[in-house]
N, C-alpha and C positions, 0 to 999 in steps of 0.2 A: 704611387710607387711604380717605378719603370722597370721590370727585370730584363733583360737580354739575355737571353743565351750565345755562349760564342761557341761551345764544344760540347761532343755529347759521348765522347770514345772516355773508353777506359781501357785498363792494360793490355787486355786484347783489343787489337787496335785495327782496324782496312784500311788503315788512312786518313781515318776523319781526325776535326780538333781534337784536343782530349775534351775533358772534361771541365767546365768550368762555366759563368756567369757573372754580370755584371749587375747591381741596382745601380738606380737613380746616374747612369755615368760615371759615377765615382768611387762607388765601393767595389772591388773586386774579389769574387769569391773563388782561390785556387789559381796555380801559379805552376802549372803542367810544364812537360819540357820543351811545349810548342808556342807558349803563352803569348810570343810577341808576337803572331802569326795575325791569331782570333783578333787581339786587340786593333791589328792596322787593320783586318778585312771589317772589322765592326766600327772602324773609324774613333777609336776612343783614343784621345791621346794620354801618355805616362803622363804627364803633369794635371791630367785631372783627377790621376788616381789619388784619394788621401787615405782610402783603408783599405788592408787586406786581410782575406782569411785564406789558414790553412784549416781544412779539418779534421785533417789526419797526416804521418808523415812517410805515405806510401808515393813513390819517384811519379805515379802517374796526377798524384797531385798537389806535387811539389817542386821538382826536377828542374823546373823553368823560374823558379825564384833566384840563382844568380843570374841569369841573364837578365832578369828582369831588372834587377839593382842598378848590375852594371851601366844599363843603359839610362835609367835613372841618374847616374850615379854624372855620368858623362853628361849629360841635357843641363844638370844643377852647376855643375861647374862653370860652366857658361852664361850662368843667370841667375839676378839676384834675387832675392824671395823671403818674404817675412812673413809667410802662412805658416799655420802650427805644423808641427810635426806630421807627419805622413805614420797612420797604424798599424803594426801587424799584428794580427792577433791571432796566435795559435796552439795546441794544448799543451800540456806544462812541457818543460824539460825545452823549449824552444829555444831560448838564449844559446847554450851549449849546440843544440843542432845544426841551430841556424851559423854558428859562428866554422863545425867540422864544413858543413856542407859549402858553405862559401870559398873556404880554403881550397877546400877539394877540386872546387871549379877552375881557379886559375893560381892561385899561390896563397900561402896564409900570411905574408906580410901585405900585399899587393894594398893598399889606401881604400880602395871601394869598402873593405871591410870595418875599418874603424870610422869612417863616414857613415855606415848603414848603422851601426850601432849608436855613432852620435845623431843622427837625425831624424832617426827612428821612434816611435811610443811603442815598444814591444811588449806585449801583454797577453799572459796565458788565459786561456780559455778556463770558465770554472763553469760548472754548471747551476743552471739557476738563478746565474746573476741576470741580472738584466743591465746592458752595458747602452747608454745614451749617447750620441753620437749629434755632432753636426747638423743643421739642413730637414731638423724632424724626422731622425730616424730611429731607434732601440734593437738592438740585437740580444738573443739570448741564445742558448747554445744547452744542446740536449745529449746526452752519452749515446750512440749508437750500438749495435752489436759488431763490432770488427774489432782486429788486431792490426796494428799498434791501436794505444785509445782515440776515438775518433770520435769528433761531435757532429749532429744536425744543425741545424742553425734556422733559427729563428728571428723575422726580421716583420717590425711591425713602425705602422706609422705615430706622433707625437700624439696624442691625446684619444689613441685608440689600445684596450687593454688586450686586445686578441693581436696576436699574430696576421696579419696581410698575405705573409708568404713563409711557407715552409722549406728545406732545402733537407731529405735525407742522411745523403752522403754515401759512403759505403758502406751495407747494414746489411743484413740475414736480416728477416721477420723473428719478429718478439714482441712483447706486449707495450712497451715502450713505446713503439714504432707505431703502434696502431691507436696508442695515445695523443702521437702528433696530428692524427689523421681526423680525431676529435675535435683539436682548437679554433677550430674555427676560420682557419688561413683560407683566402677563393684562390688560391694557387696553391699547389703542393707538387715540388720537384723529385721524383724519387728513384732512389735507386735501382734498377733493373737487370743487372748482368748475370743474373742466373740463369741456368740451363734449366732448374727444377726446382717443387718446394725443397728447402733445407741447405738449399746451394750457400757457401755465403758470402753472395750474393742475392739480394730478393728477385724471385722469379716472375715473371709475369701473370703466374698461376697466383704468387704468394700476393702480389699486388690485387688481383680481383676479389680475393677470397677474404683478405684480411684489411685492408685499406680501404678499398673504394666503397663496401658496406657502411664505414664509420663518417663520410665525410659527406655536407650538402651540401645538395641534390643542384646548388648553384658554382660549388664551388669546382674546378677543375685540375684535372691531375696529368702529368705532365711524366711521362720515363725519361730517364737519361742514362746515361754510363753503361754504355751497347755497344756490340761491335756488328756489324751485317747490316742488310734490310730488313726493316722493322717496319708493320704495316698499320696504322692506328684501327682500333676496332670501338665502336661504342666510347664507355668514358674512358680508356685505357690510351691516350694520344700519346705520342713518340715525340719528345722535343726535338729540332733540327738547329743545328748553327744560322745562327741570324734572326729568328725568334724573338720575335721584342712584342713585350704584355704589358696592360695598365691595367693594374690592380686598386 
């Protein structure tokens, strides 16, 4: 499994990409308001994309899913194509979001929107499923502690029953949280935007104290969703845009 990092900013932002990552080339996880920025600096192109996740539906990791369409939307008109539908997959109530927020971006008759709906597979996130995918890949999806509902996301290879790779999200520390840090994943991406324990956001305090005890001693943990310079210490490393890991 290949993960890339394209963005590691969250709402409080210096500049950098937002937040967001890619597996294997193909799967896209987060769809920020800068999304087609990360994807040309990381050379991935919109037609290898076939799945995306939202995991929550705050603007810093969502904002950028009509332009994302759009441009989708314009490449597909110009070319023919007989691969399955392209995924999204995000927690309930997505259909209706996804249809206000597209509207909202350029008009709610405008065509890109009844094409994203017809060529789409859109499917809510449930927790606990475990969702099979193309290319040997399985995703499963874990409740986080944030508002609106937000999932972790969990992403593991064909014929292996643990987790490969963890992905936070946006979470305060909970018991939960320190559950994923258990399964087993040699990568765990997690979330870091606290200032202090209890933030919520998990702090970098809450990361050493409650995470990095739970998880082995081979496996590696990775911060994201920062704003500033962030300096790596011991097992506590800073993801950067352009980061790419084989798991």
């Amino acid at each position: 499994m290949e993960i890339k990092i394209l963005g590691t900013g969250g709402f409080s932002n210096d500049g950098s990409f937002y937040n967001c990552f890619a597996i294997d080339g193909h799967l896209l996880a987060e769809t920020p308001p800068d999304i087609l920025q990360p994807l040309r600096a990381s050379s991935i192109p919109l037609e290898d994309i076939d799945t995306i996740l939202i995991s929550h539906f705050h603007g810093d990791h969502c904002f950028g899913l009509p332009f994302l369409l759009f441009n989708m939307f314009l490449r597909k008109k110009t070319k023919q194509t007989t691969r399955p539908p392209t995924r999204l997959i995000a927690p309930p109530g997505v259909r209706e979001w996804m249809r206000t927020l597209l509207g909202l971006a350029i008009s709610p008759d405008h065509p890109y929107i009844e094409w994203a709906f017809s060529n789409f597979e859109i499917v809510e996130m449930e927790e606990g499923r475990r969702y099979r995918l193309p290319k040997g890949l399985w995703l499963e999806f874990s409740r986080s502690y944030h508002s609106p509902e937000t999932f972790s996301i969990l992403a593991g290879n064909a014929g292996e029953e643990n987790p490969a790779f963890i992905a936070t999200s946006d979470t305060r520390w909970g018991p939960a949280i320190e559950t994923l840090a258990k399964k087993g994943a040699r990568l765990l991406l997690c979330d870091s935007g606290g200032a202090k324990p209890g933030d919520v956001h998990m702090s970098p305090e809450d990361i050493r104290e409650h995470i990095l005890p739970g998880m082995a001693d081979t496996a590696r943990l990775l911060a994201t969703h920062y704003a500033g310079r962030r300096v790596s210490e011991g097992r506590l490393e800073y993801a950067k845009a352009g980061d790419l890991f084989l798991i």
